[in-house]
C-alpha positions in Angstrom: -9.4 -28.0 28.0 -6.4 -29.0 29.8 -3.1 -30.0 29.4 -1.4 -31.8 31.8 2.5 -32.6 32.3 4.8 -33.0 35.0 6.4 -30.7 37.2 9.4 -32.2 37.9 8.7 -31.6 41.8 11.1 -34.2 43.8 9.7 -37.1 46.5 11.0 -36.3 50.1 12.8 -39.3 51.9 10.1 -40.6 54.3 9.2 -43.6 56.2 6.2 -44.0 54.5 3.6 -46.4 54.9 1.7 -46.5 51.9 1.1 -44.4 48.5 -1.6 -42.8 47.4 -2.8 -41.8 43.9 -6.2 -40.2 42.7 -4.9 -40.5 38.9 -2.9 -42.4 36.4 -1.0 -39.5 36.0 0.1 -39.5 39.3 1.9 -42.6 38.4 3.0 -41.3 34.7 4.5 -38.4 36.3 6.5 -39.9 39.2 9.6 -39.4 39.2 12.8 -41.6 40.0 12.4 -40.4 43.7 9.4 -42.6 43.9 10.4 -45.6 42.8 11.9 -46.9 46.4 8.0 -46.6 47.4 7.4 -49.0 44.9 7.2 -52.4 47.5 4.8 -50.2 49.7 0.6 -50.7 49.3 -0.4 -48.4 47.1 -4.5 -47.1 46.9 -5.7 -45.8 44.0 -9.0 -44.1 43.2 -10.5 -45.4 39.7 -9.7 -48.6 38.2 -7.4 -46.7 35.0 -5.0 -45.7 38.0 -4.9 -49.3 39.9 -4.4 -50.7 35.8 -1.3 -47.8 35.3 0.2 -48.4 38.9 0.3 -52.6 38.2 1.8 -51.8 34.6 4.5 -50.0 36.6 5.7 -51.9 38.9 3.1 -51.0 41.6 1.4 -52.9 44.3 -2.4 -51.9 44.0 -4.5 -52.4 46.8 -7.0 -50.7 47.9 -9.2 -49.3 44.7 -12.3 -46.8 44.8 -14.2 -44.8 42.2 -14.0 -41.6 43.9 -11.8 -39.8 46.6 -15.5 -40.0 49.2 -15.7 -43.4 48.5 -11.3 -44.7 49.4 -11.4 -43.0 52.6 -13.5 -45.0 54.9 -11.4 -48.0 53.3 -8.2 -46.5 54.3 -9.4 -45.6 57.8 -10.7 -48.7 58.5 -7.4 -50.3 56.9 -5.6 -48.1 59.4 -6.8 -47.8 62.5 -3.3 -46.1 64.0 -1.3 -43.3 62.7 0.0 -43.6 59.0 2.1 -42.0 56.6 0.9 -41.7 53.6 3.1 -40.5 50.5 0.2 -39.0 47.9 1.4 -38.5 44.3 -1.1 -35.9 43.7 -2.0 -33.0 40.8 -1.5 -29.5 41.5 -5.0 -28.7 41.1 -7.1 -31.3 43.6 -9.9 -31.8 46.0 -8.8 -31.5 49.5 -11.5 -34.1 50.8 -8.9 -37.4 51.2 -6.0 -35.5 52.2 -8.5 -33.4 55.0 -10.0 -37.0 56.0 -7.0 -38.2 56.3 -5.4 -35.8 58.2 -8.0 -35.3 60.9 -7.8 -38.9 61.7 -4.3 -38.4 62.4 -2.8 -39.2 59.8 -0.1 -38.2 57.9 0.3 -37.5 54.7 3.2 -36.0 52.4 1.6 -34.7 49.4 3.6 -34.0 46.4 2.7 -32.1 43.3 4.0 -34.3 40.6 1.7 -33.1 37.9 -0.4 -30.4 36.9 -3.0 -29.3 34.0 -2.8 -25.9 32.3 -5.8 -24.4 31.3 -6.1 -23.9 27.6 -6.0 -20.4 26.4 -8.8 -20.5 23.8 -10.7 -23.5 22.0 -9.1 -25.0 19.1 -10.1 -23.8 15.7 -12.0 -27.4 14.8 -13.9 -27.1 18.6 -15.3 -23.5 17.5 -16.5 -24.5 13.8 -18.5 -27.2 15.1 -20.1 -25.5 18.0 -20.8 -23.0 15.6 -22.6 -24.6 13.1 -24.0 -27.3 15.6 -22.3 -30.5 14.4 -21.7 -31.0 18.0 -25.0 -33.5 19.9 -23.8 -34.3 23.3 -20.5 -32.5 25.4 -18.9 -34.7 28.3 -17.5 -33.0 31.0 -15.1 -35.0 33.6 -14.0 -32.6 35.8 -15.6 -29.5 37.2 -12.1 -27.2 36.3 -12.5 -28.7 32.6 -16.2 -27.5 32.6 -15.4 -24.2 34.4 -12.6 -23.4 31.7 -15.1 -24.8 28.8 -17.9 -22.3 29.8 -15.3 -19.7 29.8 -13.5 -20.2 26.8 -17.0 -20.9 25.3 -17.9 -17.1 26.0 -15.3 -15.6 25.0 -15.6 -17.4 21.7 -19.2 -15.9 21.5 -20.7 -19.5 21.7 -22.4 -19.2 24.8 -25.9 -19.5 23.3 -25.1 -22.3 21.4 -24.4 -24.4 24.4 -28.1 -24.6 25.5 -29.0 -26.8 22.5 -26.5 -29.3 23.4 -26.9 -32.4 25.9 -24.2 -32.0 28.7 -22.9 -35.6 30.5 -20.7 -34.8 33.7 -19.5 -37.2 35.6 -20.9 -36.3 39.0 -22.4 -33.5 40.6 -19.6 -31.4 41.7 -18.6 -31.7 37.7 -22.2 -30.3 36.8 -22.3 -27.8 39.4 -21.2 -24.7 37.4 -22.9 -26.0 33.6 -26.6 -25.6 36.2 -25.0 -22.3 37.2 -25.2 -21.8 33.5 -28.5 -22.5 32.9 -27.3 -25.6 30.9 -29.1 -28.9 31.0 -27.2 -31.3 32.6 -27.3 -34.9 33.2 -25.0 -37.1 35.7 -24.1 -40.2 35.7 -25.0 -43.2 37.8 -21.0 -44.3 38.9 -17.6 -41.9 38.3 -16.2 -43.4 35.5 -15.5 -42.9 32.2 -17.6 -46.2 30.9 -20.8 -44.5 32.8 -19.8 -41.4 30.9 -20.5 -42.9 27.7 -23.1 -45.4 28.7 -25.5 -42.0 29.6 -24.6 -40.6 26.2 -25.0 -43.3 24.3 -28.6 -43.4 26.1 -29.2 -40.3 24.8 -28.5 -40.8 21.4 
């Protein structure tokens, strides 16, 4: 549903504290400006972003499953002002940057990737909705679902969703597949492992 590359946006000079990244692209997609941050702390959420950082040359530290869940470890990490440089995706949540912020904090975000909606599903993705080859549909992020459920539509396979099982990966993710009127189930932790562990249980 989406294809992601990087934008080539540039890393401002800063005195910087720490780094921040919510993906492993954040870290694929850093440029050469970023690599004088590289002896800073940096806090990932999910453990595929802490494993990408190390394999570059990172220092991981702090490592949460979800955005909700790194904050109150960064604000108890620190208690004073910080500057935080955030290698972040075009298309985000604004929770940890907000939290962050309102603590007084600072924090430089910079767009160093992004993820381009598809235009249509493949040719191979309609077939098999079409004849029903497809069991179960995993959903990871709640723009991959929203752009699924349209493409879906315009494909004329809306109907054929409902006899599918649906896996997101939290609630926000299911939010619009309910709106749909699709059955939805969500899994216990945010990560891909408990993605596949809930399918698996329904096979």
């Amino acid at each position: 549903m989406l294809e992601v590359g990087a934008t080539g946006a540039r890393v401002p000079p800063g005195a910087y504290d720490a780094v921040l990244a919510s993906s492993a692209k954040g870290i694929d997609c850093a440029g050469t400006d970023a690599e004088p941050y590289k002896a800073l702390p940096l806090h990932a959420v999910g453990a595929k972003t802490a494993k990408t950082a190390l394999e570059r040359g990172w220092r991981p530290d702090i490592v949460a499953g979800k955005a909700e869940a790194i904050l109150p470890l960064l604000l108890a990490r620190y208690p004073a002002p910080a500057h935080f440089l955030y290698l972040a995706g075009r298309d985000r949540q604004p929770a940890l940057e907000a939290g962050l912020r309102c603590a007084g904090h600072a924090v430089t975000a910079v767009d160093v990737y992004e993820a381009r909606a598809a235009e249509a599903l493949s040719d191979e993705a309609r077939a098999a909705l079409a004849a029903g080859e497809i069991d179960i549909i995993l959903h990871y992020s709640r723009r991959s679902a929203e752009i699924f459920l349209r493409l879906a539509s315009a494909a004329g396979l809306a109907a054929q969703l409902r006899r599918m099982a649906h896996v997101a990966l939290s609630q926000d993710v299911a939010a619009p597949l309910k709106a749909a009127g699709l059955s939805v189930s969500c899994v216990e932790a945010p990560d891909e492992a408990h993605l596949l562990k809930a399918a698996a249980a329904i096979l």
